[in-house]
N, C-alpha and C positions, 0 to 999 in steps of 0.2 A: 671479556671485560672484567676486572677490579674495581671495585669504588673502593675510595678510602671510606674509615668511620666517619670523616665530615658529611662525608657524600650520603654515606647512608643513613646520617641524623638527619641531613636539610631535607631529603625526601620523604622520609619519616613525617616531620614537621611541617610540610607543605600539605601532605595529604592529609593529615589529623587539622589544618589550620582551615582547611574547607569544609570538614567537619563542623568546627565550631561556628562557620558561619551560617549555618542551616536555623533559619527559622521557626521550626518544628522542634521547640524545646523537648518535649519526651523521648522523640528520636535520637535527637543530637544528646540527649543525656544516655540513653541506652546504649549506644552507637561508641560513646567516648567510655564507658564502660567495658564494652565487649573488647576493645584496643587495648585498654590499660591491662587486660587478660592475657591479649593474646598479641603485643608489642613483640618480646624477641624473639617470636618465630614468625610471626608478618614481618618483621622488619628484615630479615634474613633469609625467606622462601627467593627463591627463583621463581619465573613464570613460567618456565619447558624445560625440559628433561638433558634437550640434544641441542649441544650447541651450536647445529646450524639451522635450529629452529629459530627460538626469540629469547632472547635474556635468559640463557642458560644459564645463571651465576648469582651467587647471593647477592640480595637487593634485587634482582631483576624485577620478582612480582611487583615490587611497591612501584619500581620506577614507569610496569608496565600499566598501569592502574590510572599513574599520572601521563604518560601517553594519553592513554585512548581520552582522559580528561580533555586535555586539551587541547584534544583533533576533535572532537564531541563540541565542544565551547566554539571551535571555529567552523563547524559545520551547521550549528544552531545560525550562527551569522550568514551563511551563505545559504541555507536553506529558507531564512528571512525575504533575503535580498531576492529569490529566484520564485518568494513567493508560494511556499509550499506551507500548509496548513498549518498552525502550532499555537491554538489557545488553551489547548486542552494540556501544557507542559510548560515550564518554565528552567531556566538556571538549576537551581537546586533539585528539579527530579532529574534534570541532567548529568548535574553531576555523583545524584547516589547512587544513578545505574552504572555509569562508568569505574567509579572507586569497590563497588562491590559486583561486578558481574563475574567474577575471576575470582569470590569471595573462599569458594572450594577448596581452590588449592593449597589453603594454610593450612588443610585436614579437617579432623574433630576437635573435639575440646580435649583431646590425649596425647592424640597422634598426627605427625606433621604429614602432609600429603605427598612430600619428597624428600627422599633421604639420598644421601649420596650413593652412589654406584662405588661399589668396594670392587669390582672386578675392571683392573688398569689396562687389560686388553682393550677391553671396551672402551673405556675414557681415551683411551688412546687412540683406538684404530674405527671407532664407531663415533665417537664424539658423544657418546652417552653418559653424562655427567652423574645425573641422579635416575634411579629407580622409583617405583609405587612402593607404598610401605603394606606389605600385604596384611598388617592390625587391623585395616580401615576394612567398612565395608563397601561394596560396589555402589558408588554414586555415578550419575555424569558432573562434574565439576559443576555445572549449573544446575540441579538439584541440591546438594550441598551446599551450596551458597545460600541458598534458600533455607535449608534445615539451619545450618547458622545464625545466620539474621535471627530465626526462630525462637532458638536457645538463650536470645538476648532480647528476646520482646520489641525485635526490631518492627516498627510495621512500615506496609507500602502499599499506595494507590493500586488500583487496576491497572493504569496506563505501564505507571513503573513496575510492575511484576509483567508485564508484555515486555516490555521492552527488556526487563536486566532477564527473563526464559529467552527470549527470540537474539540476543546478542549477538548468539554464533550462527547467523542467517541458516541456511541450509547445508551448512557441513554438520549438524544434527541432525540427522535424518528423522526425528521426531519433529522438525519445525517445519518439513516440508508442507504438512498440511495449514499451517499459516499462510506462509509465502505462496503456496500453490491454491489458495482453498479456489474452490469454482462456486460458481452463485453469488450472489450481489453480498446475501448476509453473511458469508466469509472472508470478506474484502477486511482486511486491518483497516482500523477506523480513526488511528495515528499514526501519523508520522515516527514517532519516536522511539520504535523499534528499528526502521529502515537509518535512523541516523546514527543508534550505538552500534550497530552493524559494521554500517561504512564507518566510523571511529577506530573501530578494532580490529577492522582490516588495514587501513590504512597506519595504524600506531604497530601493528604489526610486521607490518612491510618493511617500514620506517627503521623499527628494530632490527629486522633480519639483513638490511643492507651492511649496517654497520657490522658484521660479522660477515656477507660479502666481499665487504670492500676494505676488508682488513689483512692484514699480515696475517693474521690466524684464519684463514678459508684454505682450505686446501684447490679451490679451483681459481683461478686469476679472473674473476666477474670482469674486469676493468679491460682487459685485455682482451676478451672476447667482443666489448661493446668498441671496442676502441684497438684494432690491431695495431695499427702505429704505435702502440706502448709495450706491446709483445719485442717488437722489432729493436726499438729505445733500448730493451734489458736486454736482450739477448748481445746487442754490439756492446753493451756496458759489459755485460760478463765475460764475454771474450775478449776486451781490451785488456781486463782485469787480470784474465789467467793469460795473457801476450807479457805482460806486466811480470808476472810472479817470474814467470819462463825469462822470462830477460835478466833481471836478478839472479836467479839460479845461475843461470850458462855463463854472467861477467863476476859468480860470486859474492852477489852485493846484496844475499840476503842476511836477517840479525843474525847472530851468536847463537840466540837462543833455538834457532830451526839447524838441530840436529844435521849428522847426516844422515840417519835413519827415516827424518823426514823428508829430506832432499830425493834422498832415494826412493822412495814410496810417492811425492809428487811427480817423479820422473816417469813413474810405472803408468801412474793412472793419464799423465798429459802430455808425456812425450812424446817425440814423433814416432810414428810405428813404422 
């Protein structure tokens, strides 16, 4: 995917506008601070590396950010309606965990967390967009986000430092003793870890279909869920080349298809 610059200013401007609506004056003042630092390379990170991951592509992080936002905002609503516990959190710590649990990947205050893959094999044949910048030192992206925030005198509750650490549920192998602990008193005593979880699975999914279910996947997702549309191309493609062969053999193709190309379609689709 491409965004234009409009695209990539509205998203910019959407996630910085939820910002300023945050209550917590000294936060939201540090918060709009640390942005105005660190605008064109936030605005311009990707969220993943490999384009059949998630938002391989400049803008991706920001757009990923407002993702999980707003599956996080509609999960707050359904986890209301179905009655599951939530006085200990509101809107606004919902939505800092979501805009910054992914905070890491802009880097440090030097060095950008992903730089482009300069080797076109790869981009090409692997789908590996950008590289680690080896400057940095060894974080998990969610340690780093945290060291950040830091850097800017960001602060946050108990509940939201559980929740924006526990984000990536148990593909962290550090969070298992969260999600797994045994005994009463290691039971998570919020909700609102289990909902930026499901947010960023789900805004993640959400992301990766759209590179599924596009012209740029190399596997036909749609066709495999769906064979009747295997079936649809393949008679379109053979009408198509029944088509060019008919032309050819009555002569009725342009001027400008050589006979050098006539001869070389005939090679590869003539009758044998």
């Amino acid at each position: 995917m491409n965004l234009t610059a409009e695209q990539l200013q509205d998203n910019w401007d959407r996630m910085i506008g939820y910002i300023e609506a945050f209550e917590d004056e000294e936060r939201k003042e540090n918060l709009l601070k640390m942005y105005e630092q660190l605008q064109e390379r936030a605005m311009f990170a990707p969220a993943s590396g490999v384009v059949y991951y998630h938002n391989a592509f400049p803008g991706g992080y920001v757009m990923h950010v407002l993702n999980v936002t707003r599956f996080a905002l509609r999960l707050y609503e359904l986890y209301q309606e179905l009655g599951l516990h939530n006085d200990e959190y509101n809107e606004e710590n919902i939505i800092f965990c979501a805009i910054h649990h992914d905070l890491g990947k802009i880097g440090n205050l030097d060095y950008d967390y992903y730089i482009p893959n300069e080797s076109e094999w790869h981009r090409i044949n692997q789908g590996k967009m950008y590289d680690y910048d080896a400057n940095l030192h060894y974080m998990t992206v969610t340690d780093r986000s945290v060291w950040l925030l830091n850097q800017f005198n960001v602060k946050m509750n108990e509940v939201e430092y559980l929740a924006l650490r526990l984000t990536d549920g148990m593909y962290e192998e550090a969070n298992k003793q969260y999600y797994m602990g045994y005994g009463e008193g290691k039971n998570l005593k919020t909700n609102l870890p289990y909902l930026l979880h499901n947010a960023d699975m789900l805004a993640t999914r959400w992301e990766k279909e759209q590179y599924m279910f596009s012209k740029d996947s190399d596997i036909k997702y749609a066709e495999i869920l769906h064979p009747a549309l295997k079936v649809e191309r393949e008679e379109q493609e053979k009408e198509s080349v029944n088509n060019i062969k008919k032309a050819i053999s009555e002569d009725k193709t342009p001027d400008i298809l050589s006979d050098k190309s006539k001869d070389l379609f005939n090679e590869l689709f003539g009758d044998k």
